[in-house]
LUMTORVEX-737979 format. One record per residue (C-alpha): residue in three letters; x, y, z. Coordinates in steps of 0.05 Angstrom, whole numbers, plus 32768, in hexadecimal, padded with zeros to 4 digits. Each point is the difference from the previous one (the first is absolute). Layout:
% LUMTORVEX-737979
    aa      X      Y      Z
   Ala      X      Y      Z
...
% end
This chain:
% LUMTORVEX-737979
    aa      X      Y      Z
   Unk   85FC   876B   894B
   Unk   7FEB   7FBD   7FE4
   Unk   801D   7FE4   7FC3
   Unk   7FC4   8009   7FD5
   Unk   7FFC   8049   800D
   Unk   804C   8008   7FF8
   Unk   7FFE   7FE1   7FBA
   Unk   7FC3   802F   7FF7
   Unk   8029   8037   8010
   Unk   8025   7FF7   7FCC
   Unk   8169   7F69   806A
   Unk   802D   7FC1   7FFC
   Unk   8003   7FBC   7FF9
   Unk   7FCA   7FE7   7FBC
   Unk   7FCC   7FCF   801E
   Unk   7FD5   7FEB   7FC2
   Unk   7FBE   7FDA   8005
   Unk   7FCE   7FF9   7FD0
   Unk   7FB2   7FFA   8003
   Unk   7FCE   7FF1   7FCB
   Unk   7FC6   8032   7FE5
   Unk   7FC8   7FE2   7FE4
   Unk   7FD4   8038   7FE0
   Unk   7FBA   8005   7FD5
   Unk   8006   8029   7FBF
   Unk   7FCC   8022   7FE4
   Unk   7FF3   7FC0   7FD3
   Unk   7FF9   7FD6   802F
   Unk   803A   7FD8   7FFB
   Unk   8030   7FF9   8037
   Unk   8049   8008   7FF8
   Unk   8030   7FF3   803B
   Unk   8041   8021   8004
   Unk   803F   7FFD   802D
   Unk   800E   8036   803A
   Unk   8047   8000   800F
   Unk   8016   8029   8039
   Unk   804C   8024   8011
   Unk   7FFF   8014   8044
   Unk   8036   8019   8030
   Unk   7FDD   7FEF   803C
   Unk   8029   7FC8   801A
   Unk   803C   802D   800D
   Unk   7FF4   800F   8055
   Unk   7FF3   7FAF   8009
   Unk   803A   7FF0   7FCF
   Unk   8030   803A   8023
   Unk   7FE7   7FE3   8045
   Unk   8017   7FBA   7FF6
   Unk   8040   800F   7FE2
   Unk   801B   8029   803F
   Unk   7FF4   7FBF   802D
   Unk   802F   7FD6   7FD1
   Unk   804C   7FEE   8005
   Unk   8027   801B   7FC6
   Unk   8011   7FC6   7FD6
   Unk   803B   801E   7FD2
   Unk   802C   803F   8002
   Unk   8007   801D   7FBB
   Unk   8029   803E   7FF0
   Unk   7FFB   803C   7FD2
   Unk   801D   8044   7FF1
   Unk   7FBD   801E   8001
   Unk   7FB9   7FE9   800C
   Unk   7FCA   801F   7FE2
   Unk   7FB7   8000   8015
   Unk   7FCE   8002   7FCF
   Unk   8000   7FED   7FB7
   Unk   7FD1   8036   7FE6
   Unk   801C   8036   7FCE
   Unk   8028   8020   8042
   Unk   8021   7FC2   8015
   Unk   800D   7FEF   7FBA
   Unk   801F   8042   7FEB
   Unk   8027   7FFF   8048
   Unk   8022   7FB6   7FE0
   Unk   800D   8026   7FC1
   Unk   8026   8031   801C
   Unk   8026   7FDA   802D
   Unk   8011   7FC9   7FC5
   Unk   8052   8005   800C
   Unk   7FED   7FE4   8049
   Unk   7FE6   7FBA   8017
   Unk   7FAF   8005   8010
   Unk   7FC4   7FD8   8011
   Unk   7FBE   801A   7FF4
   Unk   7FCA   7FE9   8038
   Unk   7FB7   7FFB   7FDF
   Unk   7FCE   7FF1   8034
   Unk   7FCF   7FEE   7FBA
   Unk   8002   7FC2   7FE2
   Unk   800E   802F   7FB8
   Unk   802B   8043   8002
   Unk   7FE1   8043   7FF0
   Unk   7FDA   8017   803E
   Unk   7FCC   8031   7FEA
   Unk   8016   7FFD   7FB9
   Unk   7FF5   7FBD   7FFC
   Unk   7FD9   7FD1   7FD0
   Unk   7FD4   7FC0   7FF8
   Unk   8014   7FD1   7FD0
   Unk   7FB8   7FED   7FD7
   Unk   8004   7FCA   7FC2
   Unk   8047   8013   7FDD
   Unk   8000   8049   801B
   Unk   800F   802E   8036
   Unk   7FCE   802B   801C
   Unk   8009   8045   8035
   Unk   7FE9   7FF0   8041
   Unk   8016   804A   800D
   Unk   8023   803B   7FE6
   Unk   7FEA   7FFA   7FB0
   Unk   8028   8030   7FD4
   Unk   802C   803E   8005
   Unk   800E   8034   7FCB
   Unk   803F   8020   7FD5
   Unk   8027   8020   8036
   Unk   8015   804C   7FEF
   Unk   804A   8017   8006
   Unk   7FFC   8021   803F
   Unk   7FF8   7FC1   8028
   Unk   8033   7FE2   802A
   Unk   8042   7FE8   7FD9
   Unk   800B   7FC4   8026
   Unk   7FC4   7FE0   7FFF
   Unk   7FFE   8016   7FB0
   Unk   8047   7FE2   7FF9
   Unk   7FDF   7FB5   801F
   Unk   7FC7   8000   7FD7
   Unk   802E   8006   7FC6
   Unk   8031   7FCF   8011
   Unk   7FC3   7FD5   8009
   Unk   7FF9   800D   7FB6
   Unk   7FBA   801B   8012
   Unk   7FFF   804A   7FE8
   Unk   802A   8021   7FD0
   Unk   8009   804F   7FF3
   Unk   7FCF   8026   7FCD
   Unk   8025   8040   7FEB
   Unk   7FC7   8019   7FDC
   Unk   7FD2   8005   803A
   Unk   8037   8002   8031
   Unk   7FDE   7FC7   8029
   Unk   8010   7FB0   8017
   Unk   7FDA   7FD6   7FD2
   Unk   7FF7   7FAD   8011
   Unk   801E   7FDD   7FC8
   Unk   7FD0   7FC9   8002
   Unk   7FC8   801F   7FD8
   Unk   7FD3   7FCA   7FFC
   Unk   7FEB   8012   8045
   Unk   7FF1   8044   7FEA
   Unk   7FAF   800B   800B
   Unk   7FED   802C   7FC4
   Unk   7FD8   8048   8009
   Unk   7FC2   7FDF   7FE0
   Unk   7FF1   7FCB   8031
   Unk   8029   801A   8037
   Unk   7FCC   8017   803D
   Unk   7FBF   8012   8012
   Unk   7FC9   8016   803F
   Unk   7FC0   7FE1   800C
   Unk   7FD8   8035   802D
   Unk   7FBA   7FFC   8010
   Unk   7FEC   7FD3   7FBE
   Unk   801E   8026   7FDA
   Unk   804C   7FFA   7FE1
   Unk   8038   8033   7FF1
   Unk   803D   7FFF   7FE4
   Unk   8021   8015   8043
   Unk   7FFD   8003   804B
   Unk   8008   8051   7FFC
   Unk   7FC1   8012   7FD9
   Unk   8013   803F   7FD1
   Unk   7FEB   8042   8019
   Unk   8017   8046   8015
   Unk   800C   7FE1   8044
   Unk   802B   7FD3   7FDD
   Unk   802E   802C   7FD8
   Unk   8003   8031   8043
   Unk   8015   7FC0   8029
   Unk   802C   7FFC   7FCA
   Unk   801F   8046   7FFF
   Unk   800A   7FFF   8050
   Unk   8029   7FBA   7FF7
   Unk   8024   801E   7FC0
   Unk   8035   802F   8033
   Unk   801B   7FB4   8011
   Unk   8016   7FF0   7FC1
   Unk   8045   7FDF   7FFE
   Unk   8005   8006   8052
   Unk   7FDC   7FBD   8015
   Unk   8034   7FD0   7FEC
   Unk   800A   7FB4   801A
   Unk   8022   7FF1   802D
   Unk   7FD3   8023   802A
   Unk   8040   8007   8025
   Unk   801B   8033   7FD5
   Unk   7FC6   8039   8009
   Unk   801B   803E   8010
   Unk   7FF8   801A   8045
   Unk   7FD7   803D   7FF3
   Unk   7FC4   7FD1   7FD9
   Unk   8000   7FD4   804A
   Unk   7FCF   8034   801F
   Unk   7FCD   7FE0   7FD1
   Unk   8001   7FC2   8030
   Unk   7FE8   8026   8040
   Unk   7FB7   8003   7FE2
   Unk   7FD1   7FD2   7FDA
   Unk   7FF0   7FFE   7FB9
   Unk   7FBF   800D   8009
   Unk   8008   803B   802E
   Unk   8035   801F   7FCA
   Unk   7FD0   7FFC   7FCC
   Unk   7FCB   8021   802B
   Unk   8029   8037   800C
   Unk   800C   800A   7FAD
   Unk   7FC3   7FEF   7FDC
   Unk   7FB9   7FF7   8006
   Unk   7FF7   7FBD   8000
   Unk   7FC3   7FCF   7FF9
   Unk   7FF1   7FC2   801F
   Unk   7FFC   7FD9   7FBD
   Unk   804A   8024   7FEE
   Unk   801D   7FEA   8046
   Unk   7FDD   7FB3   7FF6
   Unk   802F   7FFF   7FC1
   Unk   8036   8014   8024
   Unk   7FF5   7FD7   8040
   Unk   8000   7FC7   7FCE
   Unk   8044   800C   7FE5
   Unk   8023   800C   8048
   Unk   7FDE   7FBE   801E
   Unk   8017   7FDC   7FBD
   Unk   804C   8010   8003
   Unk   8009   800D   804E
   Unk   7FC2   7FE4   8022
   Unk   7FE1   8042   801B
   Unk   7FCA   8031   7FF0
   Unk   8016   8045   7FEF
   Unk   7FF5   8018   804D
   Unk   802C   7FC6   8018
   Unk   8042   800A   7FD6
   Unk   8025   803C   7FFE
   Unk   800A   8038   7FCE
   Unk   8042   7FED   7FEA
   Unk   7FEC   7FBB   7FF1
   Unk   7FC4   8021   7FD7
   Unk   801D   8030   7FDD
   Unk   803C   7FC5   7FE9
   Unk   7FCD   7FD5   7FE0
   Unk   7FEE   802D   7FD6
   Unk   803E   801F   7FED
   Unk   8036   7FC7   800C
   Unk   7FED   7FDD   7FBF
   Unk   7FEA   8021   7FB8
   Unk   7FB9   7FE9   8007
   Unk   7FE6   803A   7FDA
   Unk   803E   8011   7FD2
   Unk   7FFF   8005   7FB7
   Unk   801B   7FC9   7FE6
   Unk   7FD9   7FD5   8033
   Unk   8039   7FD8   8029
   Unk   7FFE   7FBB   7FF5
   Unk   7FD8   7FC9   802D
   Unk   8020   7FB6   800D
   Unk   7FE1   7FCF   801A
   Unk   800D   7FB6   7FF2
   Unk   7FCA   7FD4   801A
   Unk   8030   7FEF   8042
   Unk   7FFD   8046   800D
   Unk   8038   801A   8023
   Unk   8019   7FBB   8014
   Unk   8023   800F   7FBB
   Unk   8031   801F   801F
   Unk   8008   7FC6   8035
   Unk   8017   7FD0   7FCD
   Unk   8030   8033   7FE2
   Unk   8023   8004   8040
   Unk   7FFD   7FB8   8012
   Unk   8027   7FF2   7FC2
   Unk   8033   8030   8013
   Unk   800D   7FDB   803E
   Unk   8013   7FBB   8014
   Unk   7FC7   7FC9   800C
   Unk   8029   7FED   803B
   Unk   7FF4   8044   801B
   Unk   7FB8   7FFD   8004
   Unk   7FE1   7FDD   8032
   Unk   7FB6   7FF6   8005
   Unk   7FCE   7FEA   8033
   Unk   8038   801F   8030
   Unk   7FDA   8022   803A
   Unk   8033   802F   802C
   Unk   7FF9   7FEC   8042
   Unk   8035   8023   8025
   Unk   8038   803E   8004
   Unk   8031   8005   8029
   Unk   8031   802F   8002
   Unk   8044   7FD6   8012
   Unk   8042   801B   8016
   Unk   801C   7FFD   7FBA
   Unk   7FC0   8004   7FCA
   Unk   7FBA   7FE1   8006
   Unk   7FD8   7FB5   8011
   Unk   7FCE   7FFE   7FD4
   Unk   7FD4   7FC8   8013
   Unk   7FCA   7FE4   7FBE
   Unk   7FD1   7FCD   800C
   Unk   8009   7FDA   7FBE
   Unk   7FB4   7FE4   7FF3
   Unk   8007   7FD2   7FD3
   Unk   8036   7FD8   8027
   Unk   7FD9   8010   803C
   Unk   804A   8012   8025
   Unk   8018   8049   8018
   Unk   8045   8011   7FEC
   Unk   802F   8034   8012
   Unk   802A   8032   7FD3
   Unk   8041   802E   8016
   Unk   8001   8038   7FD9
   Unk   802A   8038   8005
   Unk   7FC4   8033   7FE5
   Unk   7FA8   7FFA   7FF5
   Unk   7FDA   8027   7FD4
   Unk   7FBD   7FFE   801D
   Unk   7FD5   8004   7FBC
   Unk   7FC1   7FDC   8026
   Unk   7FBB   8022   801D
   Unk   8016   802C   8037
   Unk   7FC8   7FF2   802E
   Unk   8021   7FBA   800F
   Unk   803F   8020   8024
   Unk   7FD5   800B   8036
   Unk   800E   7FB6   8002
   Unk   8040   7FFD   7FED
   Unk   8024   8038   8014
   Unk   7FEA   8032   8031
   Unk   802F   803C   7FF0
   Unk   7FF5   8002   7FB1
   Unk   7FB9   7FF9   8008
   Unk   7FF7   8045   8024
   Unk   8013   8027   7FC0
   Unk   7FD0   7FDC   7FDC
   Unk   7FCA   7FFB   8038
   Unk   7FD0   8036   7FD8
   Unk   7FF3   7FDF   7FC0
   Unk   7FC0   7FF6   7FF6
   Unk   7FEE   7FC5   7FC8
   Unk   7FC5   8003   7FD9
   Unk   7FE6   7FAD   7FF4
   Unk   7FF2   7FE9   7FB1
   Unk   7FDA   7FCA   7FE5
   Unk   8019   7FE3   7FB2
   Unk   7FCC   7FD8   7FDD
   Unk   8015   7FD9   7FC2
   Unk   7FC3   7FE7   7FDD
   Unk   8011   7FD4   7FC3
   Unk   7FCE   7FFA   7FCF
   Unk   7FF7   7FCF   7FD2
   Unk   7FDF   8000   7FB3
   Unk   7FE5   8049   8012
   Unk   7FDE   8032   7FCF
   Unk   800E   8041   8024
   Unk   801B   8029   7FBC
   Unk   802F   8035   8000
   Unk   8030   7FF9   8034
   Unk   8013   8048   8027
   Unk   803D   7FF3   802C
   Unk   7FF0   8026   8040
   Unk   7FB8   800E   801D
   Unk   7FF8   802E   802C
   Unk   7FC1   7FF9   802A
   Unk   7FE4   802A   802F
   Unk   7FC2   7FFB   802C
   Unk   7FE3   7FFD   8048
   Unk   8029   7FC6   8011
   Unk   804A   802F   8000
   Unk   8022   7FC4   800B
   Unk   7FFD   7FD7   7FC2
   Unk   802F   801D   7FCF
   Unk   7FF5   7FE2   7FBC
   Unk   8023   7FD5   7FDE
   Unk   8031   7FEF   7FCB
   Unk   7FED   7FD6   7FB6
   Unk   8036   7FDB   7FF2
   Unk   7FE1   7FFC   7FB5
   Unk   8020   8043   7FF7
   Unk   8047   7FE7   800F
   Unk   8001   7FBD   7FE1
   Unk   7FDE   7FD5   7FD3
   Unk   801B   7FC5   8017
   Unk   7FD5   7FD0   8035
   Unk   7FBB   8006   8022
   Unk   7FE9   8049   8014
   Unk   8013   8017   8048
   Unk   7FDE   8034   801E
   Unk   8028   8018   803E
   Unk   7FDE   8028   8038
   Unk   8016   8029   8033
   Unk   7FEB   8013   804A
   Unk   801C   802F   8029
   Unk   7FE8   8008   8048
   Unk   8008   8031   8046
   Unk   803C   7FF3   801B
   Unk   7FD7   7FE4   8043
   Unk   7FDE   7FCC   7FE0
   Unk   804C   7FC8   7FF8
   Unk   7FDE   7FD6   8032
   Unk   7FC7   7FFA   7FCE
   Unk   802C   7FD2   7FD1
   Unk   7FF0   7FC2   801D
   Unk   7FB8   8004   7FFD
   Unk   800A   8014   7FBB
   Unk   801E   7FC3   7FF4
   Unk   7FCC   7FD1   8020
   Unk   7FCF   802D   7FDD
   Unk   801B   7FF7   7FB8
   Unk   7FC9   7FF5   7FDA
   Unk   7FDF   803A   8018
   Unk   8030   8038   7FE9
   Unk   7FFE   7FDA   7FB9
   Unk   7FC2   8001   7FF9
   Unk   7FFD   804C   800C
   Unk   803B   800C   7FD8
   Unk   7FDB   7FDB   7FBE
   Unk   7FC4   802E   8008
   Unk   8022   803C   8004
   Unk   802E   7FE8   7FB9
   Unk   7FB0   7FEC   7FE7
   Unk   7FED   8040   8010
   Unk   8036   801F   7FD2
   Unk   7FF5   7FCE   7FC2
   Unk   7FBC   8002   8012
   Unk   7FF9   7FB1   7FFA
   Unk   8012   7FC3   8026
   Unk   803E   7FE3   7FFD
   Unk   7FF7   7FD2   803B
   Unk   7FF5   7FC4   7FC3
   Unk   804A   800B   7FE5
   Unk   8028   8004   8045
   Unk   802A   7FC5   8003
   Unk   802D   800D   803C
   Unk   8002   803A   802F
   Unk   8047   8011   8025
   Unk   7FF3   8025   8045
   Unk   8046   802D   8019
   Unk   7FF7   801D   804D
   Unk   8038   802D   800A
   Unk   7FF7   8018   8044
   Unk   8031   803E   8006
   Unk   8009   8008   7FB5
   Unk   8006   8052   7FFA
   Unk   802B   802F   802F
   Unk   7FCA   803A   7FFB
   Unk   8028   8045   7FFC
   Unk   7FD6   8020   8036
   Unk   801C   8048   800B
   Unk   8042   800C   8028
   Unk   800E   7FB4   7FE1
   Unk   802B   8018   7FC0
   Unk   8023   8035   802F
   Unk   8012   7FD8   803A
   Unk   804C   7FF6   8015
   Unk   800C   7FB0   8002
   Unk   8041   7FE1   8012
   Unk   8008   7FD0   7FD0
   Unk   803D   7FDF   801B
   Unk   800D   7FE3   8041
   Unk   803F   7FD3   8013
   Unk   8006   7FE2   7FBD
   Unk   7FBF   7FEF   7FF0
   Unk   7FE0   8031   7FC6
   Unk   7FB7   8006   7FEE
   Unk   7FDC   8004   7FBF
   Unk   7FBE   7FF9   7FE3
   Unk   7FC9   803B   7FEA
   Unk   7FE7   7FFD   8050
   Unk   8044   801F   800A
   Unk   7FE1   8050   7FF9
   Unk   7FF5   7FF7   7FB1
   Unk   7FC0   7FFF   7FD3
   Unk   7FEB   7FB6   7FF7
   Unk   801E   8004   7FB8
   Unk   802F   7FCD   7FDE
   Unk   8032   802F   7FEF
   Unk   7FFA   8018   804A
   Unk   800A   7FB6   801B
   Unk   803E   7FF7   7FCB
   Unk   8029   8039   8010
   Unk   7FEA   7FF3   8052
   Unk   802A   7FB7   7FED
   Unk   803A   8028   7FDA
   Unk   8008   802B   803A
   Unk   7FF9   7FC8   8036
   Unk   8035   7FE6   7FD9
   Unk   802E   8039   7FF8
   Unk   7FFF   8013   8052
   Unk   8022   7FB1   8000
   Unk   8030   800E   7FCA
   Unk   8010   803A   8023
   Unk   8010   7FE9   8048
   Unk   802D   7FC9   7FDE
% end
């Protein structure tokens, strides 16, 4: 497949380049804007060099972490009695929850918002948050509410679906179907908690079959009901309804109050989920965290670990003793790194994203909805976000998201060289929705390629017995068996964290 048709049809070390776009509007006048490009493709060339160098310095630590996204960072809030470095291989913290900045802001270049948590979640990861001074208990409700509320997206502007030229106020059009899809999830109530880790053993027969076969076998189901719902599993785990399993189905739906009266409440800060990055950075010592640090090496030493990190900036590769690791980076690179922990992590399958921040300048698009939904022959452009509905502070951004087959990660690089193509598409299909041109207010365009963004949780994934320690070195992250959640990834850190703290 060409580029063309794979931009049609529809991990690492920040390279960022950026290309000029100088586009016609309907007018006639021309307006050139800025194409600025965050790719992880340098990582093999980078990785490659760094092995033929001498180590320049040996450095020493309690514990090394790999990976500053919300699993590392939780792992180096747990462990914050003990000496740690953090090892980014990014140039910024946050991995998929991570942001761009754009004028005076911050803007999600991935995970976008979470919701009030309900009491039956996981204590620990509860008990973080809250030290984080980021949720605090409503009795009334008997739910986690965020404590910032000027995050909070209200009812009125909150979401909704453009289908077919037409628009509704949700992805799950209302209908018998519906409120029978409903009543077969309803049984669930209260038994799909996060941590996915704490599902009781007699709901794990749901992962042995798909989603979609499950719902075959229950209700008569349409092809314009299973688009909707294909929608919503490729949008939070990267698969259609036939490629994820039951358990990870029936959890969406009934992990989070989506449909409870009162509505749970939505946050999302225009950095998304990277939020929650800078909470935990501030917990932590800037010392700590070391960016641009690409892991290199483990080796597993008579007494602890050699870590070796090509440091980029410096251009030099140092070494670290540690007594313990907490692997919190993408596991497909221990079949780099380490042989033996790679094989329990060998069947992950990763589904690719694209994140396009388009910042628009002077515009006169109106009301601002925060979340549009969009579906349409092309399955793999998702929508995007108006940051007009969470702040009325700056230019507009309008951030889209792609999410592609889990074959096509080779495709990112012709992506990149193909930049202006994907843009382009991507402003037609937010014309078609405002049915007018907003190619004369685009100022800058931010381009994300996150090549194995999304563990997908294909079935037998959620069910699957993983060692998750091996001679010291613990791993974390949601490619660890979990949903690709935040509050999956957090409590994968806590517990990374707590298998150290445990061994001594």
């Amino acid at each position: 497949m060409d580029r063309r048709a794979f931009i049609k049809m529809g991990s690492a070390l920040v390279v960022v380049t950026s290309v000029g776009c100088n586009l016609r509007t309907q007018k006639g006048v021309s307006r050139q804007y800025a194409i600025t490009i965050d790719s992880n493709r340098s990582i093999g060339h980078l990785a490659r060099e760094a092995v033929g160098r001498e180590v320049s310095q040996d450095l020493s630590t309690d514990v090394l972490i790999v990976g500053g996204g919300i699993a590392g960072l939780a792992a180096a809030c747990s462990l914050k009695d003990r000496e740690s470095i953090i090892c980014e291989l990014g140039a910024r913290f946050g991995g998929t929850s991570s942001a761009v900045s754009i004028g005076n802001q911050q803007f999600s270049q991935g995970a976008h918002y979470d919701l009030s948590y309900p009491s039956f979640y996981g204590r620990e990861g509860l008990e973080l948050l809250e030290q984080l001074n980021i949720i605090e208990y409503n009795s009334k409700v008997g739910r986690w509410d965020f404590i910032d509320k000027q995050h909070l997206i209200k009812s009125k502007i909150e979401e909704r679906c453009y289908k077919n030229g037409e628009v509704f106020s949700s992805v799950l059009v209302d209908s018998e179907l519906k409120l029978n899809f409903l009543d077969l999830m309803q049984p669930y109530e209260g038994r799909m908690p996060l941590p996915t880790t704490q599902i009781a053993p007699e709901d794990l027969a749901l992962d042995q079959l798909s989603f979609a076969a499950y719902l075959n076998k229950y209700l008569p189901v349409t092809s314009d009901f299973m688009e909707a719902v294909d929608y919503q599993m490729i949008d939070d785990y990267g698969g259609r309804a036939d490629q994820v399993s039951a358990l990870a189905g029936v959890h969406y739906y009934r992990c989070r109050p989506y449909y409870a009266n009162p509505e749970p409440e939505i946050f999302s800060p225009t950095e998304g989920n990277f939020y929650f990055i800078e909470k935990m950075m501030k917990h932590l010592q800037p010392e700590q965290m070391k960016a641009s640090s690409l892991v290199v090496g483990l080796e597993k030493l008579k007494k602890g670990w050699g870590v070796d990190v090509w440091e980029v900036e410096q251009e030099r590769k140092v070494r670290y003793r540690c007594n313990n690791v907490v692997y919190a980076g993408q596991k497909h690179l221990l079949k780099y790194l380490h042989a033996d922990g790679y094989k329990t992590f060998s069947d992950v399958i990763y589904a690719p994203w694209i994140v396009i921040n388009i910042e628009l300048e002077g515009d006169d698009l109106g009301k601002s909805i925060w979340q549009n939904d969009y579906l349409s022959s092309n399955a793999q452009f998702l929508g995007f976000v108006n940051s007009g509905a969470q702040t009325e502070e700056g230019n507009r951004v309008l951030t889209a998201y792609y999410c592609y087959p889990d074959v096509y990660h080779h495709m990112v690089q012709d992506v990149e060289n193909g930049a202006e193509e994907i843009v382009e598409q991507t402003i037609g299909f937010i014309n078609t929705y405002f049915k007018q041109d907003i190619r004369s207010f685009v100022k800058h365009v931010y381009v994300k390629l996150l090549g194995h963004a999304m563990p997908m949780p294909v079935p037998g994934y959620l069910s699957k017995n993983r060692r998750l320690e091996l001679d010291g070195m613990t791993f974390a992250g949601a490619d660890t068996g979990r949903l690709p959640l935040m509050f999956d990834a957090l409590d994968s850190g806590i517990q990374a964290g707590r298998l150290i703290g445990d061994k001594g």
